[in-house]
ZALUM-213577 format. One record per residue (C-alpha): residue in one letter; x, y, z. Coordinates in Angstrom, 3 decimals, always signed. Layout:
BEGIN
REC   residu          X          Y          Z
REC        A          X          Y          Z
...
//
This chain:
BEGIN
REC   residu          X          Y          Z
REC        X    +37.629   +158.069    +39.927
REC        X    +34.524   +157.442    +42.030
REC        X    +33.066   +154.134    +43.039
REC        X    +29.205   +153.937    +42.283
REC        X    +26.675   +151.112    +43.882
REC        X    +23.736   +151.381    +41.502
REC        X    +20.060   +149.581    +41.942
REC        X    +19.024   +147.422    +38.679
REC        X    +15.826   +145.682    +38.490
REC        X    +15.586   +143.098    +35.845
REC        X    +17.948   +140.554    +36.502
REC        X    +17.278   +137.078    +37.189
REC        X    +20.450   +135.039    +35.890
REC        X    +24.275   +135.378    +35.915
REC        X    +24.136   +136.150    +32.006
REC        X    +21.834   +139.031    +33.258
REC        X    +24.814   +139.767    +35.341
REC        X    +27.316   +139.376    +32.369
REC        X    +24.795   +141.996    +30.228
REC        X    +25.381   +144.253    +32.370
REC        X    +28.841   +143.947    +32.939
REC        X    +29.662   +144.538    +29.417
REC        X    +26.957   +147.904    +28.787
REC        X    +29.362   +149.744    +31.931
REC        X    +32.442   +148.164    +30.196
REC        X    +31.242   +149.896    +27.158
REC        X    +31.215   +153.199    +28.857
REC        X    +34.794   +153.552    +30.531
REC        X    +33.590   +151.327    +34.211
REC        X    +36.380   +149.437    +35.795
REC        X    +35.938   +147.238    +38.466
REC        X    +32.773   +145.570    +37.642
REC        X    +30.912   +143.438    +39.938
REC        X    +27.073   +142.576    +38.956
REC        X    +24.723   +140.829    +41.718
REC        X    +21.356   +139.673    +40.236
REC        X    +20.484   +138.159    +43.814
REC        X    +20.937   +141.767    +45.378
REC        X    +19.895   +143.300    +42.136
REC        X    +22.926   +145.619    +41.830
REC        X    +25.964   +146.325    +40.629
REC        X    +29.139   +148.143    +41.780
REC        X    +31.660   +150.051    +39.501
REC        X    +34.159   +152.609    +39.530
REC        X    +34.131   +155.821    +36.431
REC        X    +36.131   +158.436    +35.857
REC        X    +34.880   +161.982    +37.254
REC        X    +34.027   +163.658    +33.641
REC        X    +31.235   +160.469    +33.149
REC        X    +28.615   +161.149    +34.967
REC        X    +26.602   +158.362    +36.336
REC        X    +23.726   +159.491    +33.934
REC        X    +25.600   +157.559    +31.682
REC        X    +25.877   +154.314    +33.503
REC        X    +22.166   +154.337    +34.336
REC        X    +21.556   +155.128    +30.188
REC        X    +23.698   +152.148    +29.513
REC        X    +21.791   +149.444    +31.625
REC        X    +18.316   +150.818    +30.650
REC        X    +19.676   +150.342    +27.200
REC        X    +20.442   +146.799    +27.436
REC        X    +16.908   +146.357    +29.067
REC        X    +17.321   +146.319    +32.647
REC        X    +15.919   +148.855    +34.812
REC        X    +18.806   +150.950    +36.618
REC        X    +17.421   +152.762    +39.777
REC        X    +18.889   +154.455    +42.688
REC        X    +22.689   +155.328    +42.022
REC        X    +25.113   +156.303    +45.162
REC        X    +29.337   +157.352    +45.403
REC        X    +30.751   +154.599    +48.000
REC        X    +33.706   +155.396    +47.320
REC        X    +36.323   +158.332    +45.739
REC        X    +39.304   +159.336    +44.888
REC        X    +39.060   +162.569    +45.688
REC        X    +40.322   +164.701    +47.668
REC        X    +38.715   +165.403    +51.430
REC        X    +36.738   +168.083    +51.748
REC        X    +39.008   +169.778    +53.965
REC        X    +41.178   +173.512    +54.216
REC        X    +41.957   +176.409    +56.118
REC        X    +38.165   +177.392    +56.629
REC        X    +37.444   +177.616    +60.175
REC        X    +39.062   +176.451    +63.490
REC        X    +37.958   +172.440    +62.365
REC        X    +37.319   +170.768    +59.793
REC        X    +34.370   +168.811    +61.578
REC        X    +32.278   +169.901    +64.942
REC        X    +30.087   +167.397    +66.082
REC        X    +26.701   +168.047    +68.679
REC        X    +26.715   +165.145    +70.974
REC        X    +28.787   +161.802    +72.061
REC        X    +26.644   +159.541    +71.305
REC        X    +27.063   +156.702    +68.401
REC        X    +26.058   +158.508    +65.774
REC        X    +28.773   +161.035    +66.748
REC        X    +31.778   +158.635    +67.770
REC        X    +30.963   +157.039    +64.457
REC        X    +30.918   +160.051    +62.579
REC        X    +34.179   +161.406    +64.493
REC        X    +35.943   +158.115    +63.806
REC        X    +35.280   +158.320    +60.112
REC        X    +36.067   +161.661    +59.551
REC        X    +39.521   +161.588    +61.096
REC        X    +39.953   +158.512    +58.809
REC        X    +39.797   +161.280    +55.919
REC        X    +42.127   +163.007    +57.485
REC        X    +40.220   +165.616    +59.498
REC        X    +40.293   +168.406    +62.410
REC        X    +37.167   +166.862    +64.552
REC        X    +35.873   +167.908    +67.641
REC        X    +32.930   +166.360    +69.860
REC        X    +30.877   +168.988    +72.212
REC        X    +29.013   +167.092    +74.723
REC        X    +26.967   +168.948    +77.786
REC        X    +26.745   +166.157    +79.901
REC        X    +27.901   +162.890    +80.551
REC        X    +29.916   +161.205    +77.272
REC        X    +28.384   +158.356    +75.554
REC        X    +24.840   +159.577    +74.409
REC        X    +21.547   +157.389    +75.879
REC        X    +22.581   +153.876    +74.529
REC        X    +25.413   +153.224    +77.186
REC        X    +24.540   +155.605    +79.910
REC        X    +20.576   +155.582    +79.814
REC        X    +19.464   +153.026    +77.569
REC        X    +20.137   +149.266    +76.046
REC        X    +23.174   +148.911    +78.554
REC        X    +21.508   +149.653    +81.806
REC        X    +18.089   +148.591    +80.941
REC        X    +19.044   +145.175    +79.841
REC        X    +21.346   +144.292    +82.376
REC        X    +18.700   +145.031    +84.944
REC        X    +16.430   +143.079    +82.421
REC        X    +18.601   +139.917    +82.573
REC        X    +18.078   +140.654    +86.646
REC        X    +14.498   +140.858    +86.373
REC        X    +14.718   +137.314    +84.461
REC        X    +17.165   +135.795    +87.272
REC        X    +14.575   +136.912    +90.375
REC        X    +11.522   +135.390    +88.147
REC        X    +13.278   +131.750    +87.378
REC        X    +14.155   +132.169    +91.505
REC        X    +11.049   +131.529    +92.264
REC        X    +11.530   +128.173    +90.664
REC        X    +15.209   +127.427    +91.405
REC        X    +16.114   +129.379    +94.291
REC        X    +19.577   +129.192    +94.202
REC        X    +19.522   +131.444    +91.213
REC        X    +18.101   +134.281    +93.396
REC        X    +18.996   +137.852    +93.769
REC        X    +16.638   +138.209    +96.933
REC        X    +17.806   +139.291   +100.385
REC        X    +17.038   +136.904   +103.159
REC        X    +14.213   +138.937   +104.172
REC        X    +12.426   +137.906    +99.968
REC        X    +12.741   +141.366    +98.876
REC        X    +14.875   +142.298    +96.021
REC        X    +18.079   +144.409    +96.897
REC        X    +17.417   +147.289    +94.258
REC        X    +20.255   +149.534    +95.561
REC        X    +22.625   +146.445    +94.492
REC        X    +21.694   +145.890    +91.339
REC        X    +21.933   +149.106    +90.636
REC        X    +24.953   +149.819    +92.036
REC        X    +26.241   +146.526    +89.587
REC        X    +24.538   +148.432    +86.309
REC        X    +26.175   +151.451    +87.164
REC        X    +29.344   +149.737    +87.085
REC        X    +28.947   +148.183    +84.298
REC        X    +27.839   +151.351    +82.198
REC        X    +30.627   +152.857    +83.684
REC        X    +33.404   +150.244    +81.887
REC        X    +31.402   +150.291    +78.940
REC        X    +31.286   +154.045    +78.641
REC        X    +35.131   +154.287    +79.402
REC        X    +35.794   +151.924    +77.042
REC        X    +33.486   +152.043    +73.985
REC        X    +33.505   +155.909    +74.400
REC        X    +35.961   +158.371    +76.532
REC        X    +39.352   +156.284    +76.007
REC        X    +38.352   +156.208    +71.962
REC        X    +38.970   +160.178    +71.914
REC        X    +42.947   +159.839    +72.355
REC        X    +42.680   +156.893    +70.583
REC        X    +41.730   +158.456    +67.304
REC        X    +42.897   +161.949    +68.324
REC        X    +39.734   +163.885    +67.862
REC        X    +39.173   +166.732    +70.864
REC        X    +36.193   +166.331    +73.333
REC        X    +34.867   +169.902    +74.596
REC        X    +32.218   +170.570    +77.434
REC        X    +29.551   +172.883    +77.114
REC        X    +25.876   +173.221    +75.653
REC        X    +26.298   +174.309    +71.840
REC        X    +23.827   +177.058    +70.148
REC        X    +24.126   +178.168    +66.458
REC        X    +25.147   +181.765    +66.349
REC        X    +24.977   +181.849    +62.504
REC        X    +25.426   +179.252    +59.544
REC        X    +28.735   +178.759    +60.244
REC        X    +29.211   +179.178    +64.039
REC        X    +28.365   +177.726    +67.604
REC        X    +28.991   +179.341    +70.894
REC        X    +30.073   +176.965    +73.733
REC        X    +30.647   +178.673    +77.143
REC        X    +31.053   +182.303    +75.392
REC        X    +33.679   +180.925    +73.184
REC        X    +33.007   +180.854    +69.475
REC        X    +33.846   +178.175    +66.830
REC        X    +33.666   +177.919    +63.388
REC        X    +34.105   +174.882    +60.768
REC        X    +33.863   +173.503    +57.408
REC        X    +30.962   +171.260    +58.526
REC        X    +28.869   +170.658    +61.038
REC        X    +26.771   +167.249    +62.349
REC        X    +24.029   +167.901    +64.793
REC        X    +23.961   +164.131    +67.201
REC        X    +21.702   +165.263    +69.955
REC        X    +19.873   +162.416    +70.271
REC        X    +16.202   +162.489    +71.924
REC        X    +14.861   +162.530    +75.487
REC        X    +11.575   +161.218    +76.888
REC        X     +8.747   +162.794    +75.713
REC        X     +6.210   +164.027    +77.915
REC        X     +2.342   +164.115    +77.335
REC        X     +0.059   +167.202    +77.973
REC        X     -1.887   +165.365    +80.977
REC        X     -3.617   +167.307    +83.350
REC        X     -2.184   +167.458    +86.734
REC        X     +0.990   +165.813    +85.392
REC        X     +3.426   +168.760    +85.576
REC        X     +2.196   +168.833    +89.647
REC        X     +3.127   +165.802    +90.600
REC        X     +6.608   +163.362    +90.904
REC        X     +6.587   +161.102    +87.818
REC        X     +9.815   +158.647    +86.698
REC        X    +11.012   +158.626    +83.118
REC        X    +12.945   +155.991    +81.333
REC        X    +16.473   +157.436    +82.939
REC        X    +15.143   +158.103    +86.354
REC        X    +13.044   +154.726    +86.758
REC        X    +16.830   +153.272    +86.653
REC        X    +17.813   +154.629    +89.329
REC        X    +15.168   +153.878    +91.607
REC        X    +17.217   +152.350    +95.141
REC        X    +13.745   +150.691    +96.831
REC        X    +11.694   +148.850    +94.679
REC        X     +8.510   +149.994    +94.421
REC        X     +5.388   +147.708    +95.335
REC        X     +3.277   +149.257    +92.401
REC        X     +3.743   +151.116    +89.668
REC        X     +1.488   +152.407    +86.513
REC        X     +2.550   +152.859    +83.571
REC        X     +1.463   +155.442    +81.168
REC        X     +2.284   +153.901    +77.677
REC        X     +2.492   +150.799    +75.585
REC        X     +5.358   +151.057    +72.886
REC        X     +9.244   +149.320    +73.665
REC        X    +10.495   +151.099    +76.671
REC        X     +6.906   +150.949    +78.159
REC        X     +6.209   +146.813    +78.225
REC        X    +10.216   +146.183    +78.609
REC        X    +10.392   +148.335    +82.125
REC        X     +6.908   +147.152    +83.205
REC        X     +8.204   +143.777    +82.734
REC        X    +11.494   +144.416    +84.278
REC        X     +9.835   +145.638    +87.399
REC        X     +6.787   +142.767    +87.581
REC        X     +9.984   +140.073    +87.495
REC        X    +11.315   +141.966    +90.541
REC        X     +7.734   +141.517    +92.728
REC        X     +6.205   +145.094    +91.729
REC        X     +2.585   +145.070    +90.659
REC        X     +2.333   +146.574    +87.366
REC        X     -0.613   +148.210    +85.299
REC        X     +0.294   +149.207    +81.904
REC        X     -2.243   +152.090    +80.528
REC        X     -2.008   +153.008    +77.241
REC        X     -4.329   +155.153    +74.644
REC        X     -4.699   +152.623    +71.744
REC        X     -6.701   +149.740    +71.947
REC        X     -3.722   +147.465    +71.092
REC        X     -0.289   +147.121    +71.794
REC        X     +2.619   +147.733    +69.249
REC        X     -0.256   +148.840    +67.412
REC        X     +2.359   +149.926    +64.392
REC        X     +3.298   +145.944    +64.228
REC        X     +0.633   +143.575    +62.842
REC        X     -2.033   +142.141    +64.759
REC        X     -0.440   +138.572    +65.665
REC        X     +2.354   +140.427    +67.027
REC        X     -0.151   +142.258    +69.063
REC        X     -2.229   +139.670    +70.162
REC        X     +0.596   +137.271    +70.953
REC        X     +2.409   +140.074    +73.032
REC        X     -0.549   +140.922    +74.730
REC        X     -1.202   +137.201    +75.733
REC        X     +1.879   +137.173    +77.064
REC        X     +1.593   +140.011    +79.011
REC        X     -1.450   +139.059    +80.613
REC        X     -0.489   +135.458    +81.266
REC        X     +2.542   +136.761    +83.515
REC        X     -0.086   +138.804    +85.866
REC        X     +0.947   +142.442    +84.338
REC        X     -2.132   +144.381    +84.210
REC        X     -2.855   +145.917    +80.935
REC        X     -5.825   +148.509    +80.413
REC        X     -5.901   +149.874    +76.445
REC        X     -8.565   +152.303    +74.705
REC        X     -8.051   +154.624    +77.885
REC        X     -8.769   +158.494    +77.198
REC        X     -6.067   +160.486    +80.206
REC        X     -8.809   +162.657    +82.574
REC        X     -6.440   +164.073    +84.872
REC        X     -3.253   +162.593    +87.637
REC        X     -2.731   +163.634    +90.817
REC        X     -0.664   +162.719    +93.902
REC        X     -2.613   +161.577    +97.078
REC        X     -0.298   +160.695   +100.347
REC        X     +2.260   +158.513    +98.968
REC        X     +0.245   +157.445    +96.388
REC        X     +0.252   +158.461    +92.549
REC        X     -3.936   +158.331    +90.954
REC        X     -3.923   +158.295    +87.323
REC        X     -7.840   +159.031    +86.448
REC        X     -9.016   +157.445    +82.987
REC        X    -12.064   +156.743    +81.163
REC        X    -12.544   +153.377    +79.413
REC        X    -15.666   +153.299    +77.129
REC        X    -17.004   +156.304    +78.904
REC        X    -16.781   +154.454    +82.412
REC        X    -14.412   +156.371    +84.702
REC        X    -11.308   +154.859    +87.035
REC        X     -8.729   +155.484    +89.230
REC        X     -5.255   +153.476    +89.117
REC        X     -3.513   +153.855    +91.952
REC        X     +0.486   +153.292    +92.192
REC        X     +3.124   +153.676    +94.284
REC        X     +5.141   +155.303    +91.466
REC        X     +4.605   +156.703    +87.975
REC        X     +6.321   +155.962    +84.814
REC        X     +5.816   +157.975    +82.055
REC        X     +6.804   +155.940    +78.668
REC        X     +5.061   +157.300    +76.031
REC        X     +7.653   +157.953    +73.252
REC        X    +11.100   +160.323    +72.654
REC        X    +11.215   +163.637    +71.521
REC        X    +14.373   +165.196    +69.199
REC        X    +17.076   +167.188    +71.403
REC        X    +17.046   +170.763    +69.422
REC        X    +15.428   +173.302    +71.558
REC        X    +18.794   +174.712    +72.989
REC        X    +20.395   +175.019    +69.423
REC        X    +19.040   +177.736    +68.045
REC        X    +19.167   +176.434    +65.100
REC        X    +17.071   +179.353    +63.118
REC        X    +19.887   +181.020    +63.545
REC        X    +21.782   +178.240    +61.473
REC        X    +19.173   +178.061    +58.663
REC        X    +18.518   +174.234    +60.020
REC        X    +14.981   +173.343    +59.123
REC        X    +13.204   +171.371    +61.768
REC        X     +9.699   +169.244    +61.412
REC        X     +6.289   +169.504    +63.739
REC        X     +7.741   +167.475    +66.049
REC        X    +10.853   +169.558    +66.508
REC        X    +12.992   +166.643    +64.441
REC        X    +15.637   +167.950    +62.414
REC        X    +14.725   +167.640    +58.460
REC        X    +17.546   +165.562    +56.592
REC        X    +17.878   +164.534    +52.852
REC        X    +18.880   +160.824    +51.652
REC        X    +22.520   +162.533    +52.230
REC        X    +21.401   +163.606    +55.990
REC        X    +22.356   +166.954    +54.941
REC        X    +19.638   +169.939    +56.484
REC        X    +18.676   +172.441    +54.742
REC        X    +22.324   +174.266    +55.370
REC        X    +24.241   +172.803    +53.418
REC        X    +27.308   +173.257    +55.957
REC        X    +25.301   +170.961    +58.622
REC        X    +24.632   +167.398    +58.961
REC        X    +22.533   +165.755    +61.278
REC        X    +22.370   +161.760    +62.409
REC        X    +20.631   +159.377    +64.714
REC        X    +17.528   +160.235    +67.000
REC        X    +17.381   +163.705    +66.500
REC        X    +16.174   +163.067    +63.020
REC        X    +13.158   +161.087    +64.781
REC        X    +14.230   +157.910    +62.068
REC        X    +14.277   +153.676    +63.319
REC        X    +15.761   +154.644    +67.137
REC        X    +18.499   +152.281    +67.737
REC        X    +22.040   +153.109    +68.363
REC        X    +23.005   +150.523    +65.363
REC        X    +21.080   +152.808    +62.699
REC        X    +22.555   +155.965    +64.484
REC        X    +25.886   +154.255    +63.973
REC        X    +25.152   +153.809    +60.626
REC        X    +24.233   +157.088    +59.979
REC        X    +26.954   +158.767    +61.744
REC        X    +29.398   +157.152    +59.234
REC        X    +27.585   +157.998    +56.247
REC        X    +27.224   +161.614    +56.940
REC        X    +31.078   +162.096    +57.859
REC        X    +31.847   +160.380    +54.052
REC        X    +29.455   +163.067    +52.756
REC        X    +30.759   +166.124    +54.689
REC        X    +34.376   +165.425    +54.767
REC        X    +34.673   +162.816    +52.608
REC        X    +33.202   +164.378    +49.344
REC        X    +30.486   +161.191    +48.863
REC        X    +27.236   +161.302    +47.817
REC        X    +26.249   +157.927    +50.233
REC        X    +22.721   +157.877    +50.499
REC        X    +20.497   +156.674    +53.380
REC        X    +19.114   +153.002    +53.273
REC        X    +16.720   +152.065    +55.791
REC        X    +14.406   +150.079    +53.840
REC        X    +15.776   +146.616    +55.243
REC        X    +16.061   +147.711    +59.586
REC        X    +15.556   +145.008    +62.354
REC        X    +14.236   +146.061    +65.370
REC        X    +14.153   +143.845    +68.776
REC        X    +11.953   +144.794    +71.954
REC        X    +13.561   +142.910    +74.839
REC        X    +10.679   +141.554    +76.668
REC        X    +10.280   +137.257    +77.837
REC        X     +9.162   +136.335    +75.139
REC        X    +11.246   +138.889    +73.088
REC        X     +9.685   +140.831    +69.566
REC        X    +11.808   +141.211    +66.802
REC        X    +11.238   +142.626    +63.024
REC        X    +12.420   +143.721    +60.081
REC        X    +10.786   +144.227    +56.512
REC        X     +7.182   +145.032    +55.812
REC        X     +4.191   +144.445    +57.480
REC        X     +1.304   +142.772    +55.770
REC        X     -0.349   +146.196    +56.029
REC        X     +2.780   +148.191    +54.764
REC        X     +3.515   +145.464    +51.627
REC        X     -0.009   +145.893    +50.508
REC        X     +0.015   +149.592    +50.614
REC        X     +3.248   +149.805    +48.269
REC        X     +1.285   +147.671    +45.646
REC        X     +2.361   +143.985    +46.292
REC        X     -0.321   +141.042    +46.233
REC        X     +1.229   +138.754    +49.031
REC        X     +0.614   +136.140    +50.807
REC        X     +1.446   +135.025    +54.883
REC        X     +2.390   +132.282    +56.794
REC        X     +1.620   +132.514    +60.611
REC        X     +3.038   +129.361    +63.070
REC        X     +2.292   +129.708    +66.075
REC        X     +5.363   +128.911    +68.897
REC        X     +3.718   +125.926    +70.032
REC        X     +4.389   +124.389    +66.373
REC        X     +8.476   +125.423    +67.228
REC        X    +10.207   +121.986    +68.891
REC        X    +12.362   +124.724    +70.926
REC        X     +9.482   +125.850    +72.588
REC        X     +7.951   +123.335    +73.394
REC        X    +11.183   +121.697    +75.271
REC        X    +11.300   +124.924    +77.148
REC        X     +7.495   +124.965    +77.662
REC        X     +6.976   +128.744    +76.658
REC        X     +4.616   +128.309    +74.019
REC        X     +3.087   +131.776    +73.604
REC        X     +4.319   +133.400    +70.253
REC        X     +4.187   +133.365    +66.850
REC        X     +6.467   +133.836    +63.750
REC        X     +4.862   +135.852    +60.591
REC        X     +6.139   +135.597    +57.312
REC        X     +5.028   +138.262    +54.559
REC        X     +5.971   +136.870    +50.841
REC        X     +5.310   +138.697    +47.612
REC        X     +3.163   +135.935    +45.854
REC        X     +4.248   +136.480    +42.396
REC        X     +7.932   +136.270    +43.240
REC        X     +7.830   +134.732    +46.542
REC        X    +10.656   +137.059    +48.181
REC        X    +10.701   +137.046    +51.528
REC        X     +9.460   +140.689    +52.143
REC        X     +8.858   +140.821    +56.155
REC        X     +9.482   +138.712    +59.307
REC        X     +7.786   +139.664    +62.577
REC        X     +8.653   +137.268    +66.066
REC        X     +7.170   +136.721    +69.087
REC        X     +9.840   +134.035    +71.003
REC        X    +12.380   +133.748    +73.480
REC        X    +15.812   +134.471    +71.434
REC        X    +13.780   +136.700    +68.862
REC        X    +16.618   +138.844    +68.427
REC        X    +19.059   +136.229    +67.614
REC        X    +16.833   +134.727    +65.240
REC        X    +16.240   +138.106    +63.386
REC        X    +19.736   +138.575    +61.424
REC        X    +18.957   +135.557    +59.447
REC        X    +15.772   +137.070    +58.068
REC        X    +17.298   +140.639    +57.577
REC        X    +19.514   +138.876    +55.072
REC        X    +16.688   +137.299    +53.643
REC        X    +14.985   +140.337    +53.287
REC        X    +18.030   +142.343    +52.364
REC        X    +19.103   +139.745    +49.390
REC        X    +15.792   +138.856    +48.188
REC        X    +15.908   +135.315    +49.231
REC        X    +12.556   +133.295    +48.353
REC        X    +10.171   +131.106    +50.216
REC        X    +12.115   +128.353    +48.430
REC        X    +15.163   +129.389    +49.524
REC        X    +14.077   +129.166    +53.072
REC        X    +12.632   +125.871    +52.793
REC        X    +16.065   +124.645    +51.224
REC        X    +18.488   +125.716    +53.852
REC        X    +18.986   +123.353    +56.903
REC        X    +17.666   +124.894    +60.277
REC        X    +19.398   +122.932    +63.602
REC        X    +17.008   +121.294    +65.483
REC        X    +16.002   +122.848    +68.830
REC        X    +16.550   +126.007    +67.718
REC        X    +14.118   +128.790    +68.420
REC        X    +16.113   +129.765    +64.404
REC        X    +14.214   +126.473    +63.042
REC        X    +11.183   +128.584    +63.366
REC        X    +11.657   +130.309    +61.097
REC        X    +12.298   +127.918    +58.130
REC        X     +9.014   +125.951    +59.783
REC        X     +7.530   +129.645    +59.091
REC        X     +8.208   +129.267    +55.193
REC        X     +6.993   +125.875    +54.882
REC        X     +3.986   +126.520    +56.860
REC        X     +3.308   +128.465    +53.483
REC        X     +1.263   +125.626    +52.059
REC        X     +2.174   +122.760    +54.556
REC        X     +0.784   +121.548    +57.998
REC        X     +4.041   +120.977    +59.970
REC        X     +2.296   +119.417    +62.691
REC        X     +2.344   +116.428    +60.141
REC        X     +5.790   +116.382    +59.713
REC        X     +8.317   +114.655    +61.317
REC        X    +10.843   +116.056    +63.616
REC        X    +13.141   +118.388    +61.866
REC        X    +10.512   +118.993    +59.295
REC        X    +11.338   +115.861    +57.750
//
């Protein structure tokens, strides 16, 4: 038997539901449950009928069955004497503990090769570190209110060596604990070395060679580096090494505008550096829509970071102790000058040591390893998850994806890829969070919607903590009035966002959003205000939208 999840568009009504319940009843389906709100339905059918059948079935009783995915079988693993494991995994990060995990669920030989430290960028290099000296940053900024919240020496100057020394040991725990001790406890193998593809079924680590039944390629990405003149000549921080600075700089430039770009500026402005953020496009988050932009930008500029966009990169060099980054604006030429350099203009795939010709791997112009809706490359032995496929970066979709592509290499399923509904959060003050279309990408796949923009100062919550800079965007298909995009600008962003992914995700409607109850002085309230805002002025309503 094999467990199917199956899309079905059509259905508006539990008797829809019932329809369809009795067309896979008619074909041999056990197990039957039909969800017109998600608009699908989950079933289990013996191997010899194929899901052809199924899909034949519901078009026949005049729904419209779409995408059709194994969740679950009965089945043997995919598992033998071939090779020295069943599994060998490329990296420690989450895609690969998740994968790892899963596949010794299905009763697997795993292994993990990792060349450096265990744990992949999330815990040693990424969200841990960054937003635990983020929360810092926020501390030393509301100090200069409430001094008795301060992290300053008694001399006023932040003691970076501290707080670093207090992120390190915090990554450390995490790492130990979310990563190294999970090895014995799920009995998979850990081995050192840098892997390389010898041929489609073999990697070389430190001259000794191993073979498996599968392979997943978890490499995760790096920062990416821009072809700037002069660049390669001088000292320049990255995401990783910018965390490990021990004296705080007293300016800094930074060369990009996307995530890690605003979040470190910011992080560094809230511990007294002067920051200039220089970026190529003449808008921030320029792949988010243009209140998000404008209301990060505001932001940005209200809190004394100095932003310069539109800029075309002349050349950088190093003078004394000084960095000079040379750019033209609108043909006019300038010099920023900064203590220190961060470069923050994107990620780039980890493949180049692989050799992964040699494997038969196909990789894309950016050097991203090409996956189907299975993750499976173009060997059909090798997997690959997470960043090094160049998808959504965050460790929650590499997660995700690790799991998915140890049910389909070990596990015999045919579990496809879903990213359609992912939220994203950028953890600046005020924090950006998304998830669903933009009004840009909804129109573009054919719907006729319409918006709803409130602006924060319209949210009680912000206006009791007088941080009024922000918006909330709703994007609504205007026939049906789903919910098909939220976009934040506000302090607790993030929090606010899993409530519209399941709006999103489900298909909830305007309506629905105006029906639920919101709790007052909740930054979450704006985003019901957001749906009623719709066709109503909540500026004339009472308090609780009343």
């Amino acid at each position: 038997m094999k467990k199917y999840l199956i899309n079905i568009q059509g259905m508006t009504c539990t008797g829809c539901e019932e329809h369809v319940a009795i067309a896979l009843e008619n074909i041999g389906a056990t197990n039957i449950e039909a969800s017109f709100h998600r608009g699908e339905a989950t079933f289990e059918l013996p191997n010899e009928v194929p899901i052809e059948t199924a899909q034949k079935a519901i078009n026949k009783a005049k729904y419209q069955s779409k995408d059709a995915q194994v969740i679950e079988s009965h089945d043997a693993p995919v598992l033998g004497d071939e090779g020295d494991y069943d599994f060998l995994i490329i990296g420690s990060g989450g895609a690969a503990f998740s994968a790892a995990i899963q596949a010794v669920e299905h009763g697997a030989k795993v292994a993990i090769i990792e060349r450096g430290t265990v744990g992949g960028t999330c815990v040693n290099v990424g969200c841990m570190p960054s937003k635990t000296l983020l929360r810092a940053g926020e501390i030393n900024h509301l100090a200069k209110i409430n001094p008795f919240l301060g992290l300053t020496t008694s001399a006023g100057a932040v003691d970076l060596t501290q707080l670093v020394e207090q992120k390190n040991e915090l990554v450390a725990k995490m790492r130990e604990q979310k990563y190294e001790h999970l090895i014995g406890e799920y009995g998979f193998e850990l081995i050192r070395g840098e892997a390389k593809f010898v041929d489609e079924k073999t990697i070389e680590v430190g001259g000794r060679k191993l073979t498996a039944k599968r392979f997943l390629i978890a490499t995760g990405a790096s920062p990416f580096i821009p072809d700037i003149t002069g660049l390669n000549n001088i000292d320049y921080l990255t995401s990783t090494s910018l965390l490990e600075l021990k004296q705080l700089p007293k300016t800094l430039a930074v060369i990009g505008s996307g995530y890690i770009a605003i979040e470190l500026g910011q992080l560094f402005h809230n511990l007294g550096t002067e920051v200039t953020l220089i970026q190529r496009s003449p808008r921030v988050f320029k792949e988010y829509d243009p209140e998000i932009s404008e209301a990060v930008t505001k932001a940005v500029t209200e809190q004394g970071i100095h932003l310069i966009t539109g800029v075309t990169y002349d050349r950088v060099e190093a003078t004394g102790n000084l960095k000079q980054v040379h750019i033209s604006v609108n043909g006019e030429k300038n010099v920023i000058e900064a203590e220190q350099l961060l470069i923050a203009t994107g990620r780039k795939p980890n493949t180049e040591a692989l050799n992964l010709r040699a494997a038969n791997v196909i990789i894309g112009s950016k050097g991203e390893i090409v996956v189907d809706d299975f993750l499976k490359t173009s060997n059909p032995r090798i997997y690959a998850a997470g960043d090094v496929t160049m998808g959504p970066q965050f460790v929650y979709v590499a997660a995700y994806e690790g799991r998915i592509a140890a049910d389909n290499a070990i596990g015999g399923l045919e579990r496809k890829v879903n990213l359609e509904v992912v939220p994203g959060v950028t953890f600046t003050s005020p924090s950006v969070a998304t998830v669903g279309l933009t009004e840009e990408q909804a129109k573009a796949k054919g719907y006729e919607v319409i918006t709803s923009v409130l602006p924060l100062d319209a949210v009680p919550r912000a206006l009791v903590n007088r941080e009024t800079t922000g918006v909330f965007k709703l994007i609504a298909d205007s026939k049906t009035l789903k919910v098909l995009g939220v976009h934040i600008v506000a302090e607790n962003a993030g929090d606010v966002i899993y409530a519209a992914t399941l709006a999103v995700k489900f298909g909830l409607t305007v309506q629905d959003l105006r029906e639920s109850l919101a709790p007052y002085l909740t930054m979450s309230e704006g985003f019901k205000l957001a749906a009623i805002t719709f066709d109503k002025d909540v500026s004339k309503l009472s308090c609780c939208a009343g």
